[in-house]
PLY file of the C-alpha trace (Angstrom):
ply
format ascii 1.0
element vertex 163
property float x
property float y
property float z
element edge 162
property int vertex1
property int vertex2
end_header
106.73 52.69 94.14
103.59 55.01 94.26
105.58 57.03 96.73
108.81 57.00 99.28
107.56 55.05 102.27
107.33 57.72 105.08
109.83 55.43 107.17
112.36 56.46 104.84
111.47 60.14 104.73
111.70 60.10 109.17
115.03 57.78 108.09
116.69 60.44 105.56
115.47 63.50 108.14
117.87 61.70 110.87
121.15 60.40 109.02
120.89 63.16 105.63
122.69 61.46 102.66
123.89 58.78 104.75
123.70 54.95 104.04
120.38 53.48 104.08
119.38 49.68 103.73
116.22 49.51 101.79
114.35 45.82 100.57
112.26 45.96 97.54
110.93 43.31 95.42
110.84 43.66 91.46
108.40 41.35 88.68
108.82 39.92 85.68
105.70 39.69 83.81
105.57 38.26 80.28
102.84 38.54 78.32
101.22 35.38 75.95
103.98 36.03 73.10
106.37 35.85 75.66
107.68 39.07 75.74
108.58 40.84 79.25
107.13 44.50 80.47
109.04 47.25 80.97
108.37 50.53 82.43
109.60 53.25 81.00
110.18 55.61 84.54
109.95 59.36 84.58
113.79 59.74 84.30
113.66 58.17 80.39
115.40 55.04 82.09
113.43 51.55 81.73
112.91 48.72 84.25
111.00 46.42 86.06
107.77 46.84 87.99
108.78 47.26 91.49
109.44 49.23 94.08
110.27 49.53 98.58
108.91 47.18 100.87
106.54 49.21 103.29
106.66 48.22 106.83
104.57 45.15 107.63
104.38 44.08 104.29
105.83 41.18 102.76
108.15 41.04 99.79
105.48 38.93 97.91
102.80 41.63 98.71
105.52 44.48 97.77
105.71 43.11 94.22
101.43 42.42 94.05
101.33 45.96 95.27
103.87 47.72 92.93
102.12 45.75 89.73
98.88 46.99 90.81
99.84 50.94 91.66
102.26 51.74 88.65
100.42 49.38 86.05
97.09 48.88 86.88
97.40 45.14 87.11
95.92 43.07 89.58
98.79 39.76 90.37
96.79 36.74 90.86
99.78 34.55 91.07
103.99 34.52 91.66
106.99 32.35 91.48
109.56 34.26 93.98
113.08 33.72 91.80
116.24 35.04 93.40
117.17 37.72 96.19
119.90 39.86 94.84
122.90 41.50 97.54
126.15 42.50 97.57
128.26 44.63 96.17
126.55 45.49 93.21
123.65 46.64 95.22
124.93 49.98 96.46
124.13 53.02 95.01
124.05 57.03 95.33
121.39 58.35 94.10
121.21 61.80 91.65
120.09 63.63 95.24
123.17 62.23 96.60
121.43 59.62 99.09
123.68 56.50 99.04
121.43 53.72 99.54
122.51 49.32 99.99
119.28 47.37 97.97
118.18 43.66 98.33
115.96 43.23 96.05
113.72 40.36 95.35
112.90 39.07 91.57
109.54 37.67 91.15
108.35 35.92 87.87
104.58 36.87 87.78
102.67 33.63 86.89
99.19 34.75 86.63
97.86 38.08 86.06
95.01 40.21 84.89
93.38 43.67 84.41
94.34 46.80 81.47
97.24 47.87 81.30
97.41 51.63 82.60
100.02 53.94 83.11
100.63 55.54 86.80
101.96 59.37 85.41
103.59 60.01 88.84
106.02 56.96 87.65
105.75 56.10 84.25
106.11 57.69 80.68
104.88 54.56 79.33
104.53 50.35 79.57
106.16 48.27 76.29
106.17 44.66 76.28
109.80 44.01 74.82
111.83 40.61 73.06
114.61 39.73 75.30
116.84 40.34 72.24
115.36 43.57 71.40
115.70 45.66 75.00
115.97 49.84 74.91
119.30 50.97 74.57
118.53 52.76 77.94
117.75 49.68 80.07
118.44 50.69 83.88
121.70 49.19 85.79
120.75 46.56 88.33
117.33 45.21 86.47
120.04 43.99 83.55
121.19 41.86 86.57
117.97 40.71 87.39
116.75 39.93 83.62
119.90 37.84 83.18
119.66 35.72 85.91
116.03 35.20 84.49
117.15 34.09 81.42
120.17 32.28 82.29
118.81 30.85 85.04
115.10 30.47 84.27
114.10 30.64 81.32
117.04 29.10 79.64
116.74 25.78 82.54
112.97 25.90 81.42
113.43 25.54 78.19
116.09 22.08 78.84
113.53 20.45 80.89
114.41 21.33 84.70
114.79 24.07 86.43
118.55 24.99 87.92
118.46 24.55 92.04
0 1
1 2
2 3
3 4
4 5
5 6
6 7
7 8
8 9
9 10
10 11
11 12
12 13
13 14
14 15
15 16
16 17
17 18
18 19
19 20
20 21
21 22
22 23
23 24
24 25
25 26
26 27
27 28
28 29
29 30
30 31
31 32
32 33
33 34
34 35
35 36
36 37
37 38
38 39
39 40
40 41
41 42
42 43
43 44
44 45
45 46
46 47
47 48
48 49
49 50
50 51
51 52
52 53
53 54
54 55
55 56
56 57
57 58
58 59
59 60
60 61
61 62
62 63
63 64
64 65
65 66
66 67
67 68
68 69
69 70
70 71
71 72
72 73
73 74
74 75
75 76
76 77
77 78
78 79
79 80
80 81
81 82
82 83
83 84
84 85
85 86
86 87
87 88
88 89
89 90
90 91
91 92
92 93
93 94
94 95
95 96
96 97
97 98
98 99
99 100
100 101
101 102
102 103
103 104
104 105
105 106
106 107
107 108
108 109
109 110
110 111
111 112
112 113
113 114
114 115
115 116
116 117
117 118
118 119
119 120
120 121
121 122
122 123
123 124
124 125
125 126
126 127
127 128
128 129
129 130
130 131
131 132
132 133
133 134
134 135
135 136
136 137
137 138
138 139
139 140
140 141
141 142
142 143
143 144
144 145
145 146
146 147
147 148
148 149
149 150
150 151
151 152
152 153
153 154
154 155
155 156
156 157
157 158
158 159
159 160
160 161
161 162
């Protein structure tokens, strides 16, 4: 996210550190040797491209418009892949916001552009072997690589996708 969507700025103003619902979609993108990007965020932690829904917007356009603003990719083409909620979705937040996420995994299918890094957001972009992830891999995108692989790419690789 380029920026906290000024919805949740006039949100935070009126409730403080109270629970907030916030959607966001996140991307998988591998690239031809089939290893997946990660973003290495300005807090050391890695993850997923991603970031809030803005109002208006769909989820599929949040996830074309994260790619684009924190990696310079333009998203040509995406397979939406799960919604994630519950109770693994709530957080508080280092500032102490406490914050419920649903947050949409999409595989990124077709893709192009160079690779650059957004400094407001990122340290740095690796492409990384799904055996081989940084020991500091953020919380809830763990979640949302292992459904892709259990769920995915491991169904892909037997011949039919899981319904």
């Amino acid at each position: 996210m380029k920026s906290i969507p000024e919805y949740v700025i006039k949100m935070r103003q009126k409730i403080g550190h109270e629970r907030l619902l916030l959607v966001g979609a996140c991307v998988i993108l591998e690239n031809s040797t089939g290893k997946i990007l990660l973003q290495q965020r300005t807090s050391g932690e890695w993850g997923l491209p991603g970031g809030l829904l803005e109002l208006g917007e769909s989820l599929a356009q949040t996830a074309i418009r994260e790619v684009k603003e924190e990696t310079g990719l333009s998203v040509t083409e995406l397979r939406q892949l799960h919604t994630f909620s519950g109770e693994y979705s709530y957080a508080t937040l280092k500032n102490q916001d406490k914050i419920y996420m649903v947050t949409t995994l999409y595989q990124v299918t077709k893709y192009h552009g160079t690779l650059v890094t957004d400094r407001d957001e990122s340290l740095q972009f690796k492409y990384f072997s799904y055996d081989k992830l940084p020991k500091n891999f953020a919380g809830n995108y763990k979640r949302y690589l292992n459904y892709y692989l259990e769920n995915i790419k491991g169904q892909e690789s037997k011949g039919s996708p899981k319904q």
